[in-house]
N, C-alpha and C positions, 0 to 999 in steps of 0.2 A: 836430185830432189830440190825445188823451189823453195822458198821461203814462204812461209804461210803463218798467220795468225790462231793462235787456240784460245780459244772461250769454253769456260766452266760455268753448266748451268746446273741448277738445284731445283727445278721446278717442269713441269710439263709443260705449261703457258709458254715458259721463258723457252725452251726449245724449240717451240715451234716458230714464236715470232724472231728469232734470231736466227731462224735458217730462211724461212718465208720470207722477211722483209728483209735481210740486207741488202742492199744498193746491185751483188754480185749474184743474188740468186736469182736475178731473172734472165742474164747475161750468159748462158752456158751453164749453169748450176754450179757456178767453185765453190760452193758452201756446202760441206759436209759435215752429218755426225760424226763420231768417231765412238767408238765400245772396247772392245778388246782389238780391231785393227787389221787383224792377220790377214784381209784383202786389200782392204786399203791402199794399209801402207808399204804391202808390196807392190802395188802398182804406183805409189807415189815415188818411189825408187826408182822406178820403171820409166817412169815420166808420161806414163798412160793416164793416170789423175794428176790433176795440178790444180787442185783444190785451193786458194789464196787464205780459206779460212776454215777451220776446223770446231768446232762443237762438242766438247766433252760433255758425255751425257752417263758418264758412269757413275754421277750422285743419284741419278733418280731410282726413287725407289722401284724397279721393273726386274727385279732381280728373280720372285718367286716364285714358287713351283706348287702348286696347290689342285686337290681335289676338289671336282663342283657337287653340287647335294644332289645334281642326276648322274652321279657316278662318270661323271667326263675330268678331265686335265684343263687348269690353265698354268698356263709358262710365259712369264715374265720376256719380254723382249732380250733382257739383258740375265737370262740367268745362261751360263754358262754349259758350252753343249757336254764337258764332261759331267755337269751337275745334272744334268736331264738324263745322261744315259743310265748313269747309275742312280737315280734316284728310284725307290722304292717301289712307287706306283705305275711309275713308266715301264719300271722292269717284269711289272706284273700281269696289270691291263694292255700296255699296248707295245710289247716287245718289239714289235718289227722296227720303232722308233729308234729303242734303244741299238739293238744291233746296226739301222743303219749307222746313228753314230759314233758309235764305236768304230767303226770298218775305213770311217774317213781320217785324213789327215796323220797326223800323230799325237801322242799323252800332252804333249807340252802346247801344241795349239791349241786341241779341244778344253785347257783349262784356262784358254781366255775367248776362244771364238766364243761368241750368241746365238743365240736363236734368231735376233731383229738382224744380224750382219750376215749370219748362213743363208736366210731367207734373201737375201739380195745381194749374194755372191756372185762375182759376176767369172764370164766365159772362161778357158785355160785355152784359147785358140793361140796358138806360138806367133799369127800376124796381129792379132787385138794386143798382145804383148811387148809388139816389135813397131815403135814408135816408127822405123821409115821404113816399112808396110804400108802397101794398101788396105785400109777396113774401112767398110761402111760403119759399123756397129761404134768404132771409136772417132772417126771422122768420116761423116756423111755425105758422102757422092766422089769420093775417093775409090769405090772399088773393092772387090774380095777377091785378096790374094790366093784364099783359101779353095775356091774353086778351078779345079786344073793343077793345083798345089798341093804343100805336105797335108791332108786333108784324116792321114788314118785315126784318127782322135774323135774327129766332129760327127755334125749331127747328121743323121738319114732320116728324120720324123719334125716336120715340121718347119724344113726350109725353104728357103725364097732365091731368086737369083740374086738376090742382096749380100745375102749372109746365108752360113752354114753350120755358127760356134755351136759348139755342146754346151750344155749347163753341165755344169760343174758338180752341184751338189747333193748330198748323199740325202742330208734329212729330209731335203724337199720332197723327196722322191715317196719316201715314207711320210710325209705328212699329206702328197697328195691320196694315198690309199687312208688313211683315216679322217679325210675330209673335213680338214682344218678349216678353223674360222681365223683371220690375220685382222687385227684389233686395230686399229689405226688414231690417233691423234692428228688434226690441221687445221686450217687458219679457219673453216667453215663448221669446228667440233671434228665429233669422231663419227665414225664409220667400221661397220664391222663387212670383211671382203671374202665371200666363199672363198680359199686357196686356187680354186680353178679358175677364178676370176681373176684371178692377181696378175701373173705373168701374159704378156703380149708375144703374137709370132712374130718374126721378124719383116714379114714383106719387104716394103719398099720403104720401113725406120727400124731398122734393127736397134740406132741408137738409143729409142725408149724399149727399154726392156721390162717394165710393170708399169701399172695405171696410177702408180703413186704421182703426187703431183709437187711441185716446193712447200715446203713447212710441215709434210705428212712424215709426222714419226711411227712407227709400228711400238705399239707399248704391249702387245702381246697375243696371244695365240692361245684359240682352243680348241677344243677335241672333245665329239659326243661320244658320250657313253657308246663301249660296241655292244652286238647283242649277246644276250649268255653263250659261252659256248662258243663263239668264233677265236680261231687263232691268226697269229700275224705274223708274217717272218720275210727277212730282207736278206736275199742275197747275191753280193756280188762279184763278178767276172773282171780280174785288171792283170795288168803284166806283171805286177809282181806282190806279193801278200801283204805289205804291207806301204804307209804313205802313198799311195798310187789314186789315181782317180779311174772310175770305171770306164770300162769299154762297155759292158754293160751289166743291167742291175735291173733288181725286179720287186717290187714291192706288195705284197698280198694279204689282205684280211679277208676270213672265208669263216662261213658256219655251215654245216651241210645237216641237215635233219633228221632224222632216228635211221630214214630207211638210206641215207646217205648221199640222198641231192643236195646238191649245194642251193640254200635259199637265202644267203647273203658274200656277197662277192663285190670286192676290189682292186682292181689293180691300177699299177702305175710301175713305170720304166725310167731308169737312168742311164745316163752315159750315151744315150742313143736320139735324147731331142733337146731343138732349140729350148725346152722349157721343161719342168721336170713333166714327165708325159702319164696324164692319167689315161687308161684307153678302156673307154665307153664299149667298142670294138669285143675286147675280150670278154668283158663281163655281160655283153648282151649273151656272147656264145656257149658261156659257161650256165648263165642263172637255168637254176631249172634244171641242170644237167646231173647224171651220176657222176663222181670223180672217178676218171679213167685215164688211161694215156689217150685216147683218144680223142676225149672231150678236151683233152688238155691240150695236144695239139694241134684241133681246130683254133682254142682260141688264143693262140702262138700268131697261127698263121692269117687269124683276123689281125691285130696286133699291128704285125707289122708289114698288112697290105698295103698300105701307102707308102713305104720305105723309099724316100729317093737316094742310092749311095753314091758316090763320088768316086772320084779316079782311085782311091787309096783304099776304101772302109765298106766297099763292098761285102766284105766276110762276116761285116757286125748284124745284118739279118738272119743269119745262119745262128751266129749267137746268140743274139737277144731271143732268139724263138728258142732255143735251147737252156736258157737262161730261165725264162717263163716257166717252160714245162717242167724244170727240174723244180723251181720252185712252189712251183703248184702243187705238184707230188709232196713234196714236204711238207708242204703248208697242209693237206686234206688228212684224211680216215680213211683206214678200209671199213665199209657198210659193216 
């Protein structure tokens, strides 16, 4: 790890202009925030960030968890993903949240990871990690080790001959099925960013991974009201029960109607694409439909018809489509 500079700011202004303007954030971006870390500064270990200055932003008030008067969630950038899973409302209205984060990491990280550093967590590709590796993603035009290499981990949804990493993370996955809104503070005000808007595929810059720009702090996250009666539920497929990141994961909020069509549907995929993957795909296949195995694995097999797999991860289609359907089942009623 390099030696780097820490600054403690108390204000939202103060954070933007001190990541925005220093002298080094136009230069490669070494000006980072810093919240609870647990990515970070594992990669600053790593020597994969080499950040020259760092921004503590754990005074600002972004910490809270609160109900809106149309019955939606907001969640502070910096509230804490063990305080969002078990908090109250989350555990009520929009479980699939909760259990995704529960299912990640372990007790002792989720009681400093964020919400603003989960939502920009970056790959677990073992060559993005391995400073003398080839990656485009962490040096551009260098090459992906990853293609023709140890690959069983990455991504089939959504890659480029550039890159191939997975996204990594669990909440993303469940905030892409409840169709998050990502709050933003920078140099030109704020901006509120549909979640499906946020993350970028990789093509031919894997390097930039969301549409954030220098001085864009994320101050927080919301979530509409779902409709009566819809349930939500996250589950995930890894090698081992516990601490493990997914092989794959599926995220679903559904209402089906008296006679038991499904007339509200979401889904989203983890462990399986360069970004947490909402798929348009299944939910056309399902809207409208009765829950059946059938209708369930149609829309499996919409899902994951673009699947490009790799020399290793070929078996994660077979997965993720079984992944889906068990969770679809779950998630539905019998009429």
């Amino acid at each position: 790890m390099n030696l780097f500079e820490l600054q403690a700011v108390r204000s939202l202004p103060d954070a933007v202009r001190a990541q925005a303007l220093s002298p080094t954030a136009q230069q490669g971006a070494t000006v980072r925030f810093i919240a609870g870390g647990t990515n970070l500064v594992d990669y600053m270990k790593l020597n994969v960030e080499q950040p020259t200055k760092l921004i503590d932003i754990n005074s600002l008030p972004l910490a809270q968890i609160e109900s809106t008067p149309d019955g939606g969630l907001k969640i502070g950038a910096l509230a804490r993903n063990a305080d969002v899973a078990n908090h109250a409302a989350v555990k009520s209205s929009f479980p699939v949240l909760s259990q995704a984060l529960l299912s990640g990491a372990s007790g002792q990280l989720r009681n400093f990871a964020t919400t603003g550093g989960n939502l920009l967590q970056r790959t677990r590709c073992v060559y993005f990690r391995d400073v003398d590796a080839n990656c485009n993603k962490r040096e551009p035009g260098t090459g992906c080790a990853a293609i023709g290499g140890h690959n069983r981990n990455l991504a089939i949804l959504g890659t480029s001959e550039h890159c191939i990493a997975s996204n990594p993370s669990d909440q993303n996955v469940a905030l892409m099925a409840l169709d998050a809104t990502v709050h933003v503070q920078g140099v030109a005000g704020t901006r509120a960013i549909p979640i499906t808007e946020l993350y970028l595929l990789p093509a031919s810059t894997p390097d930039r991974e969301t549409v954030l720009e220098p001085g864009d702090l994320v101050t927080h996250v919301t979530l509409p009201a779902l409709p009566g009666g819809a349930r939500s539920l996250y589950l995930k497929l890894r090698d081992r029960a516990s601490y493990e990141f997914a092989l794959a994961s599926a995220a679903i909020v559904m209402k089906q109607d008296e006679a038991g069509a499904i007339d509200f549907i979401r889904v989203a995929l983890g462990g399986v694409g360069t970004k947490p993957w909402r798929s348009p795909e299944a939910e056309r296949a399902l809207q409208g439909q009765r829950a059946s195995a059938e209708a369930f694995t149609a829309a499996a097999e919409a899902a994951l018809h673009d699947a490009r797999p790799q020399s290793e991860n070929g078996f994660k289609i077979e997965l993720a489509r079984r992944c889906l359907v068990h969770a679809l089942t779950q998630c539905s009623r019998t009429a």
